[in-house]
DSSP file (Angstrom, degrees, kcal/mol; ACC not computed):
  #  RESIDUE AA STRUCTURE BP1 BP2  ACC     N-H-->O    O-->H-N    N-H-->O    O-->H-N    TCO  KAPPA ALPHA  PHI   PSI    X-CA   Y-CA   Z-CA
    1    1 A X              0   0    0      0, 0.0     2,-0.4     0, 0.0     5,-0.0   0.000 360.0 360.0 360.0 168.1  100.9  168.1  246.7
    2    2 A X    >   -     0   0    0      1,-0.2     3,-4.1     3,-0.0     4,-0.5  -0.603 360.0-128.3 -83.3 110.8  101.1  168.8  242.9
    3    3 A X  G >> S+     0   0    0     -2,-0.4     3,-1.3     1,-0.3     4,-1.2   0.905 106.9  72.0 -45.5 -16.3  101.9  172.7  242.3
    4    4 A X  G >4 S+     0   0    0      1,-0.3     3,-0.7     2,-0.2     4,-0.3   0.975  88.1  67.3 -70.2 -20.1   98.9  173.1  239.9
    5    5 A X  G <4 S+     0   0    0     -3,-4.1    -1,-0.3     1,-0.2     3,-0.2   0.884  99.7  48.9 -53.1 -30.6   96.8  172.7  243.4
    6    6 A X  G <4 S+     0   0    0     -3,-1.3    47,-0.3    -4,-0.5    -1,-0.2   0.610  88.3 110.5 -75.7 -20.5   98.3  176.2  244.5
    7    7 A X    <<  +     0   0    0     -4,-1.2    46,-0.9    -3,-0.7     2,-0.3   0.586  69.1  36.2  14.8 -94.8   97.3  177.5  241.2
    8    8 A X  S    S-     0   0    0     -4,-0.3     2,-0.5    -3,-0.2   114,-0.0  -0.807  85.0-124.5-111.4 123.1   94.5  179.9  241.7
    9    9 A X        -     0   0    0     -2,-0.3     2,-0.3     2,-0.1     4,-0.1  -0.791  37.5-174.1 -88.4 110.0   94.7  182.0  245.0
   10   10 A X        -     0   0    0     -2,-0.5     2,-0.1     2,-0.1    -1,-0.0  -0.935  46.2  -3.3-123.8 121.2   91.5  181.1  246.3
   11   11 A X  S    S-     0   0    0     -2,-0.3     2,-0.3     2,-0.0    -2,-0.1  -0.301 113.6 -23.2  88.9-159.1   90.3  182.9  249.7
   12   12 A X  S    S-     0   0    0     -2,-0.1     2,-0.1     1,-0.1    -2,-0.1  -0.574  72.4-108.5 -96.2 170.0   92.3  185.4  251.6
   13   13 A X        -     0   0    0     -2,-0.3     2,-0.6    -4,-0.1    -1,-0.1  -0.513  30.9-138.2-115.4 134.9   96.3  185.3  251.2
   14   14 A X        +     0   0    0     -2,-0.1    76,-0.9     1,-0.1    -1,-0.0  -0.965  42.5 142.6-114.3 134.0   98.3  183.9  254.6
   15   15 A X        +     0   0    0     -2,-0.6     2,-0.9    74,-0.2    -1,-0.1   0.098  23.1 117.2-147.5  23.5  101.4  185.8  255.4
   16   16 A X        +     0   0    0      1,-0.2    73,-0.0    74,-0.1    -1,-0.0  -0.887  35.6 174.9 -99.0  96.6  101.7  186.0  258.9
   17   17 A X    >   +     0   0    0     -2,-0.9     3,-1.9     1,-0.2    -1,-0.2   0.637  56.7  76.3 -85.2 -11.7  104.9  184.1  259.1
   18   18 A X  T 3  S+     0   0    0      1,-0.3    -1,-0.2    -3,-0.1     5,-0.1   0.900  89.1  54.3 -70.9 -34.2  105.5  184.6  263.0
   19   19 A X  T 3  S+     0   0    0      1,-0.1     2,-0.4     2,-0.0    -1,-0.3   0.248  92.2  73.9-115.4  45.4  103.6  182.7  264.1
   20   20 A X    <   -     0   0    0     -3,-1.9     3,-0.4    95,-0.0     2,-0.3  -0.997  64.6-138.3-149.9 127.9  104.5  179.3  262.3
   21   21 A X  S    S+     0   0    0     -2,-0.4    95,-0.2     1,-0.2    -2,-0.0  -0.622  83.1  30.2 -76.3 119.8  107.4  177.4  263.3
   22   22 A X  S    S-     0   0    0     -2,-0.3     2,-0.3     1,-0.2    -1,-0.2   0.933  79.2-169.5  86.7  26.4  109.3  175.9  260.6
   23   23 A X        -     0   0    0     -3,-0.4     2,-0.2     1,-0.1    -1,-0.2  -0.523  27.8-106.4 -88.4 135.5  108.7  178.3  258.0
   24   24 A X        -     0   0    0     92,-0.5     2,-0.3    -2,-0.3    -1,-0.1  -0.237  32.3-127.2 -38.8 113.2  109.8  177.5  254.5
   25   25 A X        -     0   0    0     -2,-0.2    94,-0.1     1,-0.1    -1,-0.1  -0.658  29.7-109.2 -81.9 120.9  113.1  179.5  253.4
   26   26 A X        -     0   0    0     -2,-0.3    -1,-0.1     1,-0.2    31,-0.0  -0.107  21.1-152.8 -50.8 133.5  112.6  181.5  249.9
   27   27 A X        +     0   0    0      2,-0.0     2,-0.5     1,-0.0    -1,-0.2   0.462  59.9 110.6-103.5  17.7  114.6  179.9  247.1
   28   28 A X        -     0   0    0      1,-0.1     3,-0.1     3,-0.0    -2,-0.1  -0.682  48.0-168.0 -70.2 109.1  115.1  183.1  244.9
   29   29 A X        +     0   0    0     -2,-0.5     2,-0.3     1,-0.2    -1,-0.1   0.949  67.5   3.9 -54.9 -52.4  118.9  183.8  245.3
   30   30 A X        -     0   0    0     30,-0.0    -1,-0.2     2,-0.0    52,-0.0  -0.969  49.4-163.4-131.2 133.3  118.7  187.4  243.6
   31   31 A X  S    S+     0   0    0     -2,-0.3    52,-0.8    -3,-0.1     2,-0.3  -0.098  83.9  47.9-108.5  26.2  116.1  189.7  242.3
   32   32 A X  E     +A   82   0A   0     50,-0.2     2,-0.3    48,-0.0    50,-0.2  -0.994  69.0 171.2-141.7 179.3  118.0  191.9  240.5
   33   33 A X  E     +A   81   0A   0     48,-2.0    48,-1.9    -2,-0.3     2,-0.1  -0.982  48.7  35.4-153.5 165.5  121.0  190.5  237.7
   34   34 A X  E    S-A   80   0A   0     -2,-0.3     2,-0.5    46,-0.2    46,-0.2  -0.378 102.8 -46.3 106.2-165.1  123.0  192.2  235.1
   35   35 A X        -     0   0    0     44,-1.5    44,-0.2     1,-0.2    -2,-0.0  -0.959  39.6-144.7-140.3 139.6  124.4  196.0  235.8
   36   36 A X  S    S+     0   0    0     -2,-0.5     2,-2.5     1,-0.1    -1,-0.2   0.750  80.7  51.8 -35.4 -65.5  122.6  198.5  237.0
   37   37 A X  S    S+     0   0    0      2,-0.1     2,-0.2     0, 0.0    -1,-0.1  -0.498  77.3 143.7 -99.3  78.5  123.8  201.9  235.4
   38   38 A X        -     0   0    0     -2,-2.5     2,-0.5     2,-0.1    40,-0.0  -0.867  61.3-118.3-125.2 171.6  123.7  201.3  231.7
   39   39 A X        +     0   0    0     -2,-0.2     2,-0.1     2,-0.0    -2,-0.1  -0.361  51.9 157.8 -46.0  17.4  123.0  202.8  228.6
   40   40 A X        -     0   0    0     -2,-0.5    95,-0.2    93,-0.2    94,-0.1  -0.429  34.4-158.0-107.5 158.4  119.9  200.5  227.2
   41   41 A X  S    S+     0   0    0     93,-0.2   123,-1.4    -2,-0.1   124,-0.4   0.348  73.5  48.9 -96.7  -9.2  117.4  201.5  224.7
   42   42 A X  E     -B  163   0A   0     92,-3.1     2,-0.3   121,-0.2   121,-0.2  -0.825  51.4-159.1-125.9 170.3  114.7  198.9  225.7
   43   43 A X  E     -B  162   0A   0    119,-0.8   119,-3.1    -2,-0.3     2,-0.5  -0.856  19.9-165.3-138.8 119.7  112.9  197.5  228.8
   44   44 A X  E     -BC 161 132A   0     88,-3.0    88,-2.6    -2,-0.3     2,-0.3  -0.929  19.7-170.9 -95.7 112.9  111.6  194.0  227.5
   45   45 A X  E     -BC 160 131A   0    115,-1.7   115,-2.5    -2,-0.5     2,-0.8  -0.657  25.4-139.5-109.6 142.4  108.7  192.8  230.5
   46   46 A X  E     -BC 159 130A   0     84,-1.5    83,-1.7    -2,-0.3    84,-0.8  -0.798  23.2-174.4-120.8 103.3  106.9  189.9  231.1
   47   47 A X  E     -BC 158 128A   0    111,-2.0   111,-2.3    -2,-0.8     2,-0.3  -0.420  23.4-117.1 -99.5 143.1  103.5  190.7  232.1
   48   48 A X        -     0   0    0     79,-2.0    78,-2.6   109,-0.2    79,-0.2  -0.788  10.8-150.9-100.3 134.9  100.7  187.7  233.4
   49   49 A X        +     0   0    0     -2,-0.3     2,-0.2   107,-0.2    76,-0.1   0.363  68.1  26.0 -56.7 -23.6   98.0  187.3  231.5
   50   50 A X  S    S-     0   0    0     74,-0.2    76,-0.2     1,-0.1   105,-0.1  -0.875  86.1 -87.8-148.4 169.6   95.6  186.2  234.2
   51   51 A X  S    S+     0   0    0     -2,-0.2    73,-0.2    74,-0.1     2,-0.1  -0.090  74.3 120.9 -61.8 146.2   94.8  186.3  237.9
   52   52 A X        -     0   0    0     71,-0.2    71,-1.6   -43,-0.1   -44,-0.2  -0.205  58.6-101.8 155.4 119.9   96.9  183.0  239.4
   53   53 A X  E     -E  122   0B   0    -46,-0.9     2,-0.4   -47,-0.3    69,-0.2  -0.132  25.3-142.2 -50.9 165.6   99.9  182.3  242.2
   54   54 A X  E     -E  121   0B   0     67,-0.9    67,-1.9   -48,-0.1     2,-0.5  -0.999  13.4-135.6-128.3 118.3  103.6  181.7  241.4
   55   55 A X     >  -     0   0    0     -2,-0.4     4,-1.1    65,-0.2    65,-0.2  -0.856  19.6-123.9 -75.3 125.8  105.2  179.3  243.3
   56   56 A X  H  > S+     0   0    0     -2,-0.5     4,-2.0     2,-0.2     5,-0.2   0.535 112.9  61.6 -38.5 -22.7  108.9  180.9  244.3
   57   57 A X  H  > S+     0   0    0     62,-0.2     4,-2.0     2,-0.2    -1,-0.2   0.994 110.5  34.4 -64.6 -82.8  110.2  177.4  242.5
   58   58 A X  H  > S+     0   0    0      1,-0.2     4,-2.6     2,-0.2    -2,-0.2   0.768 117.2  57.7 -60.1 -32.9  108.7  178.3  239.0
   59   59 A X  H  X S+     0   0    0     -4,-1.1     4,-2.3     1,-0.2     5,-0.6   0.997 113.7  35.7 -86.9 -63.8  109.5  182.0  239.8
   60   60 A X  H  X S+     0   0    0     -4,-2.0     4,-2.1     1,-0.2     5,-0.3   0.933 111.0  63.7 -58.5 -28.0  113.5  181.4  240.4
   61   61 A X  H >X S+     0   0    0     -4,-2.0     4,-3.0     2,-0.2     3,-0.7   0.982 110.9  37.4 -29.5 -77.8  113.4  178.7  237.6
   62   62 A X  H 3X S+     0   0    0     -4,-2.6     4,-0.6     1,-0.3    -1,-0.2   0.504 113.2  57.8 -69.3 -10.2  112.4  181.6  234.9
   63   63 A X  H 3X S+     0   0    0     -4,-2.3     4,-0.6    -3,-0.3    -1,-0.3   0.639 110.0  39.2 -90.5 -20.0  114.5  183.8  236.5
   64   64 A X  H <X S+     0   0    0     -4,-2.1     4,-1.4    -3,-0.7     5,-0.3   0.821 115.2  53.5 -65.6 -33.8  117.6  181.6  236.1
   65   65 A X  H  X S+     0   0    0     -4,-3.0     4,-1.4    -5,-0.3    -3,-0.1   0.914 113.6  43.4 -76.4 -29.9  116.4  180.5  232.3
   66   66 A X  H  X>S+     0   0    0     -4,-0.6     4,-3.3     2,-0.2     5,-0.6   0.956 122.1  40.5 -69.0 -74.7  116.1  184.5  231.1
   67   67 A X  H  X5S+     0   0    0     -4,-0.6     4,-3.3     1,-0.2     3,-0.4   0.738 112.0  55.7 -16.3 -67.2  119.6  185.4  233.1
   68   68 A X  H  X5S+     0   0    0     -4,-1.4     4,-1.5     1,-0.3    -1,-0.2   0.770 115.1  40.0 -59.8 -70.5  121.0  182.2  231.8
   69   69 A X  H  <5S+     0   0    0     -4,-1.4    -1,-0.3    -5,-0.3    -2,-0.2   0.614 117.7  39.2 -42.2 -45.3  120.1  183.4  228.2
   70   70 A X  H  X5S+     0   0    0     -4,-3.3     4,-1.4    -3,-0.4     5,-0.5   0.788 106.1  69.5 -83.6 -27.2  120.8  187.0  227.9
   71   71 A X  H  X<S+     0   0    0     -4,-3.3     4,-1.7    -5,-0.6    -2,-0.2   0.954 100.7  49.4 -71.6 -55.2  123.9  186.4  230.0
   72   72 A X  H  < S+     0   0    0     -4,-1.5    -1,-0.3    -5,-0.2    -2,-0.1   0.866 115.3  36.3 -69.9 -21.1  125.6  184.4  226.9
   73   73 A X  H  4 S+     0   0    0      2,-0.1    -2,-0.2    -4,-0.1    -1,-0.1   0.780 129.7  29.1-106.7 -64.9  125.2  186.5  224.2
   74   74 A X  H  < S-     0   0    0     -4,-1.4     2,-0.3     1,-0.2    -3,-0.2   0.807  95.5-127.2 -37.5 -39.2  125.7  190.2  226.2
   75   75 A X     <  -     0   0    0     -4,-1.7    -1,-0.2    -5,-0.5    -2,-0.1  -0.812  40.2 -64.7 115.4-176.8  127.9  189.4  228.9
   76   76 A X  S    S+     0   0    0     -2,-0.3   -42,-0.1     1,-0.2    -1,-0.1   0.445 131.8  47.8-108.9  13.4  127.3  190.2  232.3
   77   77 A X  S    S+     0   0    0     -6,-0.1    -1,-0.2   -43,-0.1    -2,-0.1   0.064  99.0  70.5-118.8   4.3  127.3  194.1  231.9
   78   78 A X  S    S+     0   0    0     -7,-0.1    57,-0.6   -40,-0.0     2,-0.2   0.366  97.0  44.8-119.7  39.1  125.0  194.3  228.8
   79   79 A X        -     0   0    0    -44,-0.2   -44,-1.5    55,-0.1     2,-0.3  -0.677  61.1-162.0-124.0-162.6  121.9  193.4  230.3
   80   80 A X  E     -A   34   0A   0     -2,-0.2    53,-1.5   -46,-0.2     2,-0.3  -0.746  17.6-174.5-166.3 144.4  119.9  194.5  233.7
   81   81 A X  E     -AD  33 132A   0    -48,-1.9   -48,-2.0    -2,-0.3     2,-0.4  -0.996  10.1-172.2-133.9 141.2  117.4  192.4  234.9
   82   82 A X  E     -AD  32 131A   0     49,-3.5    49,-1.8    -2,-0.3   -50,-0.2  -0.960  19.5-143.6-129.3 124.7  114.8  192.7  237.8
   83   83 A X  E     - D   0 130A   0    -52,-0.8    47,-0.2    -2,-0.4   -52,-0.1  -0.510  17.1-162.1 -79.3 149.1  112.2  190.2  239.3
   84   84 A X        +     0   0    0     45,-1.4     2,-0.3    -2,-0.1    46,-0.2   0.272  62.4  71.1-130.0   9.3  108.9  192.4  240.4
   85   85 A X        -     0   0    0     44,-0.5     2,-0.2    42,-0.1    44,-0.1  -0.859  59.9-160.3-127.8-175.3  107.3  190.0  242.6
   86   86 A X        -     0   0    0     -2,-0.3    36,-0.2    36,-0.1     3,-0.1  -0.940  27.3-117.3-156.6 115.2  108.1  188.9  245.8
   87   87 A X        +     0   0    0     -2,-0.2    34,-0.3     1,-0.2   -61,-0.1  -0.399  52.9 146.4 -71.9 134.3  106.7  185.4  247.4
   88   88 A X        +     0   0    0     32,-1.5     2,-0.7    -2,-0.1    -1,-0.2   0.650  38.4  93.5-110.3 -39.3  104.8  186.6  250.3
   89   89 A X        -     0   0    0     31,-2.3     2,-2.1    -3,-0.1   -74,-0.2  -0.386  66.2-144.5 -99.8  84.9  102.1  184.3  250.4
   90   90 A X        -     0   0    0    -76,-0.9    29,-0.2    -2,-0.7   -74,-0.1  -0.310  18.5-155.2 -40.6  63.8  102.7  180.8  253.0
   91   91 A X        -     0   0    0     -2,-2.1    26,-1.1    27,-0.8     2,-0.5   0.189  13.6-168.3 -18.2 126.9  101.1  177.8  251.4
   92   92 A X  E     -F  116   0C   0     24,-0.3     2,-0.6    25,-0.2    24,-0.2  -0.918  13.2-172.1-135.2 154.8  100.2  175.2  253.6
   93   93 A X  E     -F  115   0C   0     22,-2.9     2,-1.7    -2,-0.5    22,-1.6  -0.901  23.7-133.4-144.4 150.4   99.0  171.6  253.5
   94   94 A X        -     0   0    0     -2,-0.6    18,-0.0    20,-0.2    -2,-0.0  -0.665  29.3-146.0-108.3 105.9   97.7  168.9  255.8
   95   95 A X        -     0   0    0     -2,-1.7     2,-0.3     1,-0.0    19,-0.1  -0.323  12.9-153.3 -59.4 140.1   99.6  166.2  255.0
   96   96 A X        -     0   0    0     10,-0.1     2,-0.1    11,-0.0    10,-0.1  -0.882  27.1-111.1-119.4 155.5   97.3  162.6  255.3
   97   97 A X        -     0   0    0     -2,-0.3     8,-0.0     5,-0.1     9,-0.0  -0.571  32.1-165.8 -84.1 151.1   99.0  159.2  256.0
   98   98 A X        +     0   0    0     -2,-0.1     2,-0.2     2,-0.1    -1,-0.1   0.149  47.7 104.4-120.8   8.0   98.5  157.2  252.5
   99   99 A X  S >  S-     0   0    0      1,-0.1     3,-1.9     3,-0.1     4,-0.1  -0.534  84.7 -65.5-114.2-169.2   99.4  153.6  253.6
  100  100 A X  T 3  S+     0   0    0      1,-0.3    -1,-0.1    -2,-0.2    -2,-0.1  -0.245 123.4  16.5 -80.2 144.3   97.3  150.4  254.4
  101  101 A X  T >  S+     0   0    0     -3,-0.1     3,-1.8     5,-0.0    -1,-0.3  -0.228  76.6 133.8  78.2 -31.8   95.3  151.1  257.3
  102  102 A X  G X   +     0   0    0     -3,-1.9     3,-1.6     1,-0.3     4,-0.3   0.412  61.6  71.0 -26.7 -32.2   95.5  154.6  257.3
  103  103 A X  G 3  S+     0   0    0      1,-0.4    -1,-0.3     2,-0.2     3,-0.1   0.692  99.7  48.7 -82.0 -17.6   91.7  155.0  257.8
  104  104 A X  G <  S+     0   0    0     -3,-1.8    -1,-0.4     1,-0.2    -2,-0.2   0.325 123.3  31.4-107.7  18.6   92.0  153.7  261.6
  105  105 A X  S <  S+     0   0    0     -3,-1.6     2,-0.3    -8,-0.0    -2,-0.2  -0.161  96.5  99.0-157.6  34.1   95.0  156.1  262.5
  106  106 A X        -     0   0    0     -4,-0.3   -10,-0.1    -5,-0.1    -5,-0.0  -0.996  55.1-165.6 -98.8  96.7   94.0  159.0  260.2
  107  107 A X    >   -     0   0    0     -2,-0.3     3,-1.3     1,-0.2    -4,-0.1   0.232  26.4-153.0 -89.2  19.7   92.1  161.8  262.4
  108  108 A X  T 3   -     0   0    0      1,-0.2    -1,-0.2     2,-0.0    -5,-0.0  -0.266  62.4 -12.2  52.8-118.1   90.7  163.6  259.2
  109  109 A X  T >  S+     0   0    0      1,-0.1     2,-0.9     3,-0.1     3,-0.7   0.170  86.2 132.6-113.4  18.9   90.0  167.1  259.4
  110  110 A X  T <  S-     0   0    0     -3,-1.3    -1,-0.1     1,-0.2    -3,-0.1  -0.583  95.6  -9.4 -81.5  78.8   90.3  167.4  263.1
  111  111 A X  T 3  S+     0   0    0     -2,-0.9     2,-0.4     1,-0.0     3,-0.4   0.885  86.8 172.2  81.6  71.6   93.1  171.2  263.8
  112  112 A X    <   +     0   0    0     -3,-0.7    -2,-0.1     1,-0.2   -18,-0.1  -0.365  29.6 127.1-101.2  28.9   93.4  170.6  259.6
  113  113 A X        -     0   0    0     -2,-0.4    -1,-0.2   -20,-0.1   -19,-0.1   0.969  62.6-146.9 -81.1 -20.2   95.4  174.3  259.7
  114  114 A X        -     0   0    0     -3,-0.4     2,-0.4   -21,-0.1   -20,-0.2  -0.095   8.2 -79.6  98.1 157.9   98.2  172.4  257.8
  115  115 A X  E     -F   93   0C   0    -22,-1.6   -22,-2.9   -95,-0.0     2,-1.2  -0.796  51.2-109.3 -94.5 109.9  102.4  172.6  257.7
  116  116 A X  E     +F   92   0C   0     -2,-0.4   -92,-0.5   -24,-0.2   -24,-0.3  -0.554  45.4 169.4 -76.3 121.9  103.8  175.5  255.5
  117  117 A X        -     0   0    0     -2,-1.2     2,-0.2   -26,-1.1    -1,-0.2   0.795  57.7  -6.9 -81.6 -31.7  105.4  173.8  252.4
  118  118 A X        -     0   0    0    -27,-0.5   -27,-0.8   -29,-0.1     2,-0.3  -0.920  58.0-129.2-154.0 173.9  106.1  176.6  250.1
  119  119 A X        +     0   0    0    -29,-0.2     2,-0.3    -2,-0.2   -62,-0.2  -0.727  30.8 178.0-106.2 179.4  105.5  180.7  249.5
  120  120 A X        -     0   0    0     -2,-0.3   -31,-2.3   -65,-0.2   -32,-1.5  -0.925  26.6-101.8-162.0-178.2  104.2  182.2  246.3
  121  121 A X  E     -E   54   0B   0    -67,-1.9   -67,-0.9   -34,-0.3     2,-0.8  -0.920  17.6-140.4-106.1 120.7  103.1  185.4  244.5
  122  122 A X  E     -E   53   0B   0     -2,-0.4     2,-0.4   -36,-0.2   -69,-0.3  -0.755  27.8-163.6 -83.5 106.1   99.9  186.4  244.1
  123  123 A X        -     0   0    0    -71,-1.6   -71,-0.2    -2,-0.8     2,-0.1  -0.726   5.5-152.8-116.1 115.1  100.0  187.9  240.3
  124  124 A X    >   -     0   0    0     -2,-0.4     3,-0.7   -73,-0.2     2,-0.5  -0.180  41.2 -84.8 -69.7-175.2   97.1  190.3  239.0
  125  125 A X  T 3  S+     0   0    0      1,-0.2   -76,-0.2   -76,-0.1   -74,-0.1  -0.848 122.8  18.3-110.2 111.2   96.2  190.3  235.0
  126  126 A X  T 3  S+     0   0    0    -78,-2.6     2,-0.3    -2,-0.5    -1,-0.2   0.290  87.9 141.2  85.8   8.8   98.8  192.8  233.7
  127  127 A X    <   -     0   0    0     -3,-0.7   -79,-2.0   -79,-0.2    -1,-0.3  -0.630  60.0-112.5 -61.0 129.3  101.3  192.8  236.7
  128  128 A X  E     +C   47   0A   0     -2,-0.3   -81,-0.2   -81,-0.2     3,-0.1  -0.505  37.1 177.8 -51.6 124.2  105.2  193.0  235.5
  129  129 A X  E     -     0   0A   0    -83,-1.7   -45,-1.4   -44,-0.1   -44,-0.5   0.544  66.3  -4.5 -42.1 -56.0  106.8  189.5  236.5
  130  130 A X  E     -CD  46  83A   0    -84,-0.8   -84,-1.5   -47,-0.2     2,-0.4  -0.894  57.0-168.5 174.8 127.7  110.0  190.3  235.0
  131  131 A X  E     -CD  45  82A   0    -49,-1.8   -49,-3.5   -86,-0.2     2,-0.4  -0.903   3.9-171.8-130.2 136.7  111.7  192.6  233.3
  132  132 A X  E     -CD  44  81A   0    -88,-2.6   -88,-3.0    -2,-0.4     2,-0.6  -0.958  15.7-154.6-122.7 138.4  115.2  192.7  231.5
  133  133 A X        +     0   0    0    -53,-1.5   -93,-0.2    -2,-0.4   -90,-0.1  -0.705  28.4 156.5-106.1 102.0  116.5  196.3  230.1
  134  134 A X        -     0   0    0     -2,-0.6   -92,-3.1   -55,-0.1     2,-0.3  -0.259  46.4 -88.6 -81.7-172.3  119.0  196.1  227.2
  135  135 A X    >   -     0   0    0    -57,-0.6     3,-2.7   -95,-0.2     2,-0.4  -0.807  46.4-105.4-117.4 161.6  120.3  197.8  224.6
  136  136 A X  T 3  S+     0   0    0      1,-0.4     3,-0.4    -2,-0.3     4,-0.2   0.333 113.4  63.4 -82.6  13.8  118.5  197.6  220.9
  137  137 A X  T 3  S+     0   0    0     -2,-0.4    -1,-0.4     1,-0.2     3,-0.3   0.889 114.6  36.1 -67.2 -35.4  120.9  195.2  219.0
  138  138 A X  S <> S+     0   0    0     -3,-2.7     4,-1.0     1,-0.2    -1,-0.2  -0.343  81.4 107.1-134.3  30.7  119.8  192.4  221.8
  139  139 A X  H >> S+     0   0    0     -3,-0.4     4,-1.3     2,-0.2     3,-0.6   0.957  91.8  42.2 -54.9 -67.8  115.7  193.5  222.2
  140  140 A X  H >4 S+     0   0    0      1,-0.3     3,-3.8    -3,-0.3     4,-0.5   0.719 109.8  58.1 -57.0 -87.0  115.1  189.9  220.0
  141  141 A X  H >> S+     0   0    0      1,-0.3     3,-1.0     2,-0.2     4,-0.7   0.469 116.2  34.7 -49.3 -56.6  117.8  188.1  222.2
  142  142 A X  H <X S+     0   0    0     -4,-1.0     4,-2.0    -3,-0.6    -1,-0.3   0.719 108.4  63.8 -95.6   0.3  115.7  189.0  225.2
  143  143 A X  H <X S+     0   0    0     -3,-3.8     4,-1.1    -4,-1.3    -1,-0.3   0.682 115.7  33.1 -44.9 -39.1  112.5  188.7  223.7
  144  144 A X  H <> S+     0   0    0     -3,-1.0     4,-0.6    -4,-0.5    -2,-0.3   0.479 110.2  66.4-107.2  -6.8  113.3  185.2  223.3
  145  145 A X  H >X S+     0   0    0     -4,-0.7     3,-2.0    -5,-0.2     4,-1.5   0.983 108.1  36.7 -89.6 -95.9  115.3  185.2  226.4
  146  146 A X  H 3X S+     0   0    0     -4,-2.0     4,-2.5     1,-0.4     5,-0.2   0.818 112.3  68.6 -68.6 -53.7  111.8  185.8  229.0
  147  147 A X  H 3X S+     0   0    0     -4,-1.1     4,-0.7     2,-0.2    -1,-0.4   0.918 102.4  39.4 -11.5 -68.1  109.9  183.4  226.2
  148  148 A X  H << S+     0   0    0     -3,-2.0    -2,-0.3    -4,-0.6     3,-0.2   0.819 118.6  50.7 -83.8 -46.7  111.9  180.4  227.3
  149  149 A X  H >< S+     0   0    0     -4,-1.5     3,-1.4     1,-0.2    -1,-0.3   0.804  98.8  63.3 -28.0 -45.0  111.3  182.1  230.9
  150  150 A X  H >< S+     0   0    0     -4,-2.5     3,-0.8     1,-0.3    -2,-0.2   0.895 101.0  55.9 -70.2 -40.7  107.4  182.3  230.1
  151  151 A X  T 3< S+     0   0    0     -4,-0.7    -1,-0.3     1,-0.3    -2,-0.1   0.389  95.2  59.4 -67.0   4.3  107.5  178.1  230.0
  152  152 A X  T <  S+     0   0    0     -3,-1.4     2,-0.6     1,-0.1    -1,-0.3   0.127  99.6  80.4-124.1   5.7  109.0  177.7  233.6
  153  153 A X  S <  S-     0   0    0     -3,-0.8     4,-0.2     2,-0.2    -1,-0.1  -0.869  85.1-128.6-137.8 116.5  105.2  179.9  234.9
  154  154 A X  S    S+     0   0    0     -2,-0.6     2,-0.1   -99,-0.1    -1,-0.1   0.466  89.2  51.6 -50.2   3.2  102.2  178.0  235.1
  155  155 A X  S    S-     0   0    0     -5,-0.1     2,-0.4  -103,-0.1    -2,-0.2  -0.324  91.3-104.7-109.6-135.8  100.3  180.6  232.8
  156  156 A X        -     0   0    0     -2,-0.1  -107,-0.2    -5,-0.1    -5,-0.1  -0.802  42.5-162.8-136.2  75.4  101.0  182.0  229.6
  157  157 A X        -     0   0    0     -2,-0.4     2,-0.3    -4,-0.2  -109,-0.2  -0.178  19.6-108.3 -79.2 167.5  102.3  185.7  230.1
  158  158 A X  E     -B   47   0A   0   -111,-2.3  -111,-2.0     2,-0.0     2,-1.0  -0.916  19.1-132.7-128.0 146.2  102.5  188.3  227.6
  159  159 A X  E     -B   46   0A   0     -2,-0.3     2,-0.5  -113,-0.2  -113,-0.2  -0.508  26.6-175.5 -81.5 108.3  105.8  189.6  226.3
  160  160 A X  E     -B   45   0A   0   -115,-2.5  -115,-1.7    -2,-1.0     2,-0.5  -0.817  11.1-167.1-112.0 132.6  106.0  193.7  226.3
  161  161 A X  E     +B   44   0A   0     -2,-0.5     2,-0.3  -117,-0.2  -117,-0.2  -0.937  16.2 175.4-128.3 123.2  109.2  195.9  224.6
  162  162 A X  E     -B   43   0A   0   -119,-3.1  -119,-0.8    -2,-0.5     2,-0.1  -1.000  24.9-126.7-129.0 118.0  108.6  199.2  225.9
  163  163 A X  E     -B   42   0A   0     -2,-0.3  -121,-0.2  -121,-0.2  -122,-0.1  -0.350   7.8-156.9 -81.9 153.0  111.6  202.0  224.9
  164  164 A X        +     0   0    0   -123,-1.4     2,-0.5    -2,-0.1    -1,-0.1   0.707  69.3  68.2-106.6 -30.2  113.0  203.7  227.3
  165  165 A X  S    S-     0   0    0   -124,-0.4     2,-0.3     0, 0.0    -1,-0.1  -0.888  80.5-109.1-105.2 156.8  114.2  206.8  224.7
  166  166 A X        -     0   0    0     -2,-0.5     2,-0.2     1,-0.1    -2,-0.1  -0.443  43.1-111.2 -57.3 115.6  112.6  209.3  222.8
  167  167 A X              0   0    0     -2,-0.3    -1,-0.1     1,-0.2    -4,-0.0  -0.416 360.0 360.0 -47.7 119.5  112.8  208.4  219.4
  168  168 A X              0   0    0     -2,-0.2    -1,-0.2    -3,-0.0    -2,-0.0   0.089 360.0 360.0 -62.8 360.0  115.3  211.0  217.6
């Protein structure tokens, strides 16, 4: 099915992976990137604007396009980055035969619980996506970094640069 069908988290959330056979394997490699124990003056976040699943495909997409981005102009020590969801959520679908005939060897909605195809994340309106902390020459860099991220996530998130010292 077309991800925009998983959209909108409609009903209650299924996550009881024991007891489905064949369960889809998460494709996020890493949730954290960069190095840990630095010196940076920002945390630049990308916070969801609305209510709405994440499929774990768009989510590692935007975490690969942010990395990808800050990575070339710091380095790989002058950022830190962390993903702040985590696909819990099985998606499932009941696949229907689409070819001629299909209506005589079709049983239509008859044990319909469906085959999990994918996870996602269920994301409230103002939940942290992703967040990268640098240091303040490279705030714009990752501003625009987690931008180019924001396009790989079916809504329209909002970009927040929150410092992490006390102004002197």
């Amino acid at each position: 099915m077309h991800g925009a069908n998983y959209r909108v988290g409609n009903g209650q959330p299924y996550t009881r992976k024991k007891y489905i056979k064949g369960k889809p394997q998460i494709k996020i490699a890493k949730f954290y990137g960069g190095k840990r124990d630095g010196d940076y003056d920002f945390c630049v976040q990308l916070c969801s604007s609305q209510k709405m699943q994440i499929r774990h495909m768009a989510i590692e997409s935007a975490r690969l396009s942010a990395n990808k981005a800050i990575e070339t102009v710091t380095g790989e020590t002058g950022y830190y980055s962390t993903l702040r969801v985590y696909p819990h959520i099985l998606l499932r679908e009941n696949k229907m035969i689409s070819t001629a005939g299909a209506d005589r060897l079709s049983e239509g909605m008859r044990g319909a619980f469906g085959k999990a195809v994918s996870l996602a994340a269920r994301i409230e309106i103002g939940q942290v996506i992703m967040e990268a902390h640098v240091k303040k020459e490279h705030v714009d860099v990752a501003r625009k970094a987690l931008h180019g991220a924001s396009v790989k996530l079916p809504c329209t998130p909002m970009i927040k640069i929150i410092p992490l010292k006390a102004a002197a």
